[in-house]
C-alpha positions in Angstrom: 2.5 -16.6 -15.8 1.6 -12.8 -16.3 -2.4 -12.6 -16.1 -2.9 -15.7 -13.1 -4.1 -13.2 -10.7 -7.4 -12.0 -13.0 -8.8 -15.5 -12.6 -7.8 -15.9 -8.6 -6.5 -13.2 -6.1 -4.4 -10.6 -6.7 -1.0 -10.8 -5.0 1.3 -7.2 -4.7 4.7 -7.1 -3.4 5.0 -4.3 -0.5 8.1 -3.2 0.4 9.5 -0.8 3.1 12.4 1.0 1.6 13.3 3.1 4.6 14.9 -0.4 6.6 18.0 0.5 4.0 17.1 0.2 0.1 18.7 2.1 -2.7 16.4 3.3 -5.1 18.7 0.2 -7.6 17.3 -2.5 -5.0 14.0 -1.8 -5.3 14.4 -1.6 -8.9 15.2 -5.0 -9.0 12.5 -5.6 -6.8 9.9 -4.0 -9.1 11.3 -5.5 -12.3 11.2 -9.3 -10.4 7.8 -8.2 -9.2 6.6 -7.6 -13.0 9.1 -10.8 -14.6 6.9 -12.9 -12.0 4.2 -12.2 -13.0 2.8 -10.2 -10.1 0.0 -7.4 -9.8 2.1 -4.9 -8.4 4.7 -3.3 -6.5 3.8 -0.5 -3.6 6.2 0.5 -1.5 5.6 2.6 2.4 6.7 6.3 2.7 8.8 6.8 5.5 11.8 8.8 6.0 13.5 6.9 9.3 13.9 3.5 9.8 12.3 1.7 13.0 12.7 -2.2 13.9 9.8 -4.2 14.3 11.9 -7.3 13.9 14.9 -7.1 15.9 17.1 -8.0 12.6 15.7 -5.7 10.5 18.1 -2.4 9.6 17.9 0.4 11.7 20.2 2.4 10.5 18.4 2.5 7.4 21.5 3.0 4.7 22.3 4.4 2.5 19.1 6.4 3.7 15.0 7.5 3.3 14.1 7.7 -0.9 10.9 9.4 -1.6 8.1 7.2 -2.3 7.1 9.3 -5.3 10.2 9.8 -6.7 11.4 6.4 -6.8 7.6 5.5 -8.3 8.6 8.2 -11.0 11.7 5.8 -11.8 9.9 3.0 -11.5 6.9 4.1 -13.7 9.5 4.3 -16.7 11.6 1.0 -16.4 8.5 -1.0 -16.3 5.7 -1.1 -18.6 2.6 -3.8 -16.9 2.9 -3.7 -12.8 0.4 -1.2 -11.2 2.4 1.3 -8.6 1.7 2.7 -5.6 2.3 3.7 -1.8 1.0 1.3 1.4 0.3 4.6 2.5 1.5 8.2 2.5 1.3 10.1 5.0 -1.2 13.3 5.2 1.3 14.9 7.7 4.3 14.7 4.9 3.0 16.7 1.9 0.8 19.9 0.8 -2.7 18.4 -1.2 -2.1 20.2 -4.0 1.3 19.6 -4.7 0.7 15.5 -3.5 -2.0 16.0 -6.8 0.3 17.4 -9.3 3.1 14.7 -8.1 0.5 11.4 -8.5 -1.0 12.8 -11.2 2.7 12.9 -13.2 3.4 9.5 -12.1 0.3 8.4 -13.4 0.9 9.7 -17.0 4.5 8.7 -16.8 3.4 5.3 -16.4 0.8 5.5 -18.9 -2.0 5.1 -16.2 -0.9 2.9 -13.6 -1.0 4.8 -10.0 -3.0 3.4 -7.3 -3.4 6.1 -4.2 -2.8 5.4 -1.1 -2.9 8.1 1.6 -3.6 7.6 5.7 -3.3 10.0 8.5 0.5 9.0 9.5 1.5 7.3 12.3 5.4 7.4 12.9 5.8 10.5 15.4 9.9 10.1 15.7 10.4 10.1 12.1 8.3 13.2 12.0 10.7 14.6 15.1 14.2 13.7 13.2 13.0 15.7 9.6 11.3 18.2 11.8 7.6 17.4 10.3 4.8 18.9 12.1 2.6 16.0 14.1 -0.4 17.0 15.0 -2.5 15.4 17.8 -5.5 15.2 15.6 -4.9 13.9 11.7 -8.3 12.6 10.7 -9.3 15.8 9.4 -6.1 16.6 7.9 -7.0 13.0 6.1 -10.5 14.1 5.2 -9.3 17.5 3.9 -6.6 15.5 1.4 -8.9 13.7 0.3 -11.1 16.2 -0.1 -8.8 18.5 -1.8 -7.3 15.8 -4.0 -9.9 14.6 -5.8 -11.7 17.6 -6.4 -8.6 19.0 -8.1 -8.5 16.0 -10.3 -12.0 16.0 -10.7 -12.5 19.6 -11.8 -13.1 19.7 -15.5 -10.5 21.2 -17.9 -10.9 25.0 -18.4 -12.7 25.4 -15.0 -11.3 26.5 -11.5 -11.5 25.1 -8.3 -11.7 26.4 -4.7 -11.6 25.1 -1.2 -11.9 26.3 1.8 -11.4 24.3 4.6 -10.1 24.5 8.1 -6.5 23.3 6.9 -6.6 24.3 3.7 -7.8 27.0 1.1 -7.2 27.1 -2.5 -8.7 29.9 -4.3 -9.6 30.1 -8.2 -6.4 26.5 -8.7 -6.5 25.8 -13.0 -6.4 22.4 -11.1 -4.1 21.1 -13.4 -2.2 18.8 -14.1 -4.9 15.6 -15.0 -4.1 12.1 -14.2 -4.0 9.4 -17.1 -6.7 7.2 -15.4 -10.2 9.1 -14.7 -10.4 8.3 -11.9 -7.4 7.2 -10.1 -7.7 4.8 -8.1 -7.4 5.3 -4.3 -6.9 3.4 -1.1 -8.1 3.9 2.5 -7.0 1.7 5.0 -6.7 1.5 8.9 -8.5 0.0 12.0 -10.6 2.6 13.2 -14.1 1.3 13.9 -15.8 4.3 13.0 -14.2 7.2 11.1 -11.9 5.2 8.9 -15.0 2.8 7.0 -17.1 6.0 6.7 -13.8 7.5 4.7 -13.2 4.3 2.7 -17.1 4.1 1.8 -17.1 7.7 0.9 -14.1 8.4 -1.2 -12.1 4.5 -1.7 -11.9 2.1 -4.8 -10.3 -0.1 -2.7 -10.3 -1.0 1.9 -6.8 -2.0 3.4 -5.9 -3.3 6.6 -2.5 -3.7 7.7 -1.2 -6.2 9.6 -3.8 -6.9 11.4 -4.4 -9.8 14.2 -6.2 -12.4 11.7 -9.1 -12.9 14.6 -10.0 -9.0 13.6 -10.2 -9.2 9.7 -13.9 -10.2 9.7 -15.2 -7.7 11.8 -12.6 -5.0 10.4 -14.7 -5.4 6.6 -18.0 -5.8 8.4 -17.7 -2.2 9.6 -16.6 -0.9 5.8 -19.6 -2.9 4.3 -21.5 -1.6 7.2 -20.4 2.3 6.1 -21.3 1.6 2.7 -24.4 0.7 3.1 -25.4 4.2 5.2 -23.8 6.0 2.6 -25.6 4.7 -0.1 -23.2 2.8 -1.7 -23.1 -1.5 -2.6 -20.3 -3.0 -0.4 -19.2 -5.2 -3.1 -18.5 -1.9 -5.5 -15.1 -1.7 -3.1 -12.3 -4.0 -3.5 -11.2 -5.3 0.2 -7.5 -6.4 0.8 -5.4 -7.4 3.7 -1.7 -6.4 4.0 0.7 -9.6 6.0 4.4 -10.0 6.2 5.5 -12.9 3.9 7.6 -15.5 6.0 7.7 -18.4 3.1 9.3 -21.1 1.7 9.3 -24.7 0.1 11.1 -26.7 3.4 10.3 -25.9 7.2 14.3 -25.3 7.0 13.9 -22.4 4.9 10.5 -20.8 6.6 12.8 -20.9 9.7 15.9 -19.3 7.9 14.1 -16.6 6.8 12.8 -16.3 10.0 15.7 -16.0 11.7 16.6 -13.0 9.0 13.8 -11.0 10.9 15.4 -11.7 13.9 12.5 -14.0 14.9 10.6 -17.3 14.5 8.4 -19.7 12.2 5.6 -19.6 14.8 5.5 -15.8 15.4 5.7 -15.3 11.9 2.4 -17.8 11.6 0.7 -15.6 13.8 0.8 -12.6 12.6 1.8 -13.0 9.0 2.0 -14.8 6.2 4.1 -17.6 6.7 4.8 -21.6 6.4 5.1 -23.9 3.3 3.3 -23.6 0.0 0.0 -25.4 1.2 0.0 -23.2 4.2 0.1 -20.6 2.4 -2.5 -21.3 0.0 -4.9 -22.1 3.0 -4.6 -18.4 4.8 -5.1 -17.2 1.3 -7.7 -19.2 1.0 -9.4 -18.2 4.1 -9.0 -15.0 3.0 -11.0 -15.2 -0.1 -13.7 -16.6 1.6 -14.0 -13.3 3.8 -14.4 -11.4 0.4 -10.4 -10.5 0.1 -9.6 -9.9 -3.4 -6.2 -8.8 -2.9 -3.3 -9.7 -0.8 0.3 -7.1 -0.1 2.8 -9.9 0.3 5.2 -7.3 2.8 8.9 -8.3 1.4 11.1 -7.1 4.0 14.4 -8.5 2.6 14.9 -7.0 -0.5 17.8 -8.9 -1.9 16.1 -12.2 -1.7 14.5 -12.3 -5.0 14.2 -16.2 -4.3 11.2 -15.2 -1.9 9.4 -14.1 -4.6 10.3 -17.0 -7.4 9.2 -19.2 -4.2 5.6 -17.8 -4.4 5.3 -17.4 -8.3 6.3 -21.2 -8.8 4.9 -23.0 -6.0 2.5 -21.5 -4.3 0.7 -19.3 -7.5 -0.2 -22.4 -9.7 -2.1 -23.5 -6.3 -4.8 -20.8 -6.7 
């Protein structure tokens, strides 16, 4: 099965870790993600847990594991699967040290990093770890970015500096390098104005999250729209769409899992990506055909591995 998603759509498994996930759960996770035959496995960075579904964990145990170190971990007990975060926060880590700490992941897994960094968005889990939140984070964003790939970008033996209204580096070796040149990185959000002109300018790849499906159109019209006053040819950027997978072969079992969230079949089929096989294949379908090449399937109960066999045997030979 490995190698189905070159000649269709690329699906990724997203988890969110925080809702209470050892770092051995998402290992099995990852390595069922890989066996399946899968693009990937990305995971959020968040320290607290919060409950969009009423069923969901809130107490979060045993507790919050670093996106980049579990990624680390991961990176060495599997060998195809690309990694990566469905986004970290620009609030939680210093630029320079969020560089060296992709850029070792990236080597450790032989090249396989994808990054993905936003402006954060959770203020209480910011208040419980005692995180600074600033009001404005765009140009704390910018300034990452900024800062980030010009570190990675400098050439080896030369120095880079920065100075910025957040940040100043002065004279960095701006070491360590990454395996891949460049690495790719992912911008996501629904901001109509600020957030394309970010993705046009520094993205390999446009995420939006969630999103009400009536807004998806109009959400990559304004990145293609970006591109194209910055210069740059809208199909050079990969767009993707990230939906909560609600899924299974029976009507019984769409509802079971469902009920897991704490909600229903038809919620879950408005918002998210839910209902049989065929149903399934149609949203993704529809998706395609509004230039999606890639689709987070967000896998909220992590020790139902049959969720993810479902999709690999009956809804993957569809595409």
């Amino acid at each position: 099965m490995i190698g189905w998603h070159a000649d269709a759509m690329d699906l990724r498994i997203f988890t969110e870790p925080q809702q209470g996930a050892s770092y051995e759960d998402q290992l099995a996770v990852a390595q069922a993600t890989e066996r399946l035959g899968f693009d990937a496995f990305f995971r959020s960075d968040h320290v607290l847990a919060f409950g969009h579904y009423p069923a969901m964990q809130e107490h979060g145990l045993p507790g919050p594991t670093d996106a980049w170190t579990t990624l680390a971990g991961l990176a060495r007990e599997t060998s195809r699967i690309r990694l990566g975060v469905l986004v970290s926060s620009a609030t939680f880590r210093h630029p320079s040290l969020l560089a060296i700490q992709v850029a070792q992941v990236d080597q450790m897994s032989g090249g396989r990093v994808e990054f993905g960094l936003g402006t954060g968005w959770n203020e209480p889990e910011h208040r419980a770890y005692g995180i600074p939140f600033p009001a404005r984070r765009f140009d704390l964003l910018t300034e990452q970015l900024e800062v980030i790939t010009g570190l990675w970008g400098t050439p080896v033996g030369e120095r880079f500096s920065y100075l910025g209204e957040h940040y100043t580096l002065l004279e960095s070796p701006a070491l360590p390098k990454p395996a891949q040149d460049p690495v790719p990185i992912i911008v996501g959000g629904h901001g109509p104005r600020r957030t394309p002109a970010l993705a046009a300018r520094f993205a390999t790849e446009y995420n939006t999250a969630f999103p009400p499906k009536h807004e998806i159109p109009d959400r990559f019209a304004r990145v293609r729209e970006a591109c194209e006053q910055a210069n740059r040819d809208p199909g050079s950027l990969i767009y993707s769409v990230a939906l909560t997978l609600c899924a299974g072969t029976t009507e019984a079992d769409v509802a079971r899992r469902a009920a897991r969230l704490g909600t229903t079949p038809e919620r879950m089929r408005a918002r998210g990506l839910a209902g049989t096989a065929q149903e399934v294949v149609d949203i993704l379908g529809w998706l395609g055909s509004l230039g999606a090449s890639r689709v987070y399937l967000q896998v909220l109960d992590l020790q139902d591995l049959d969720h993810l066999e479902f999709v690999a045997a009956e809804v993957v030979p569809q595409l």
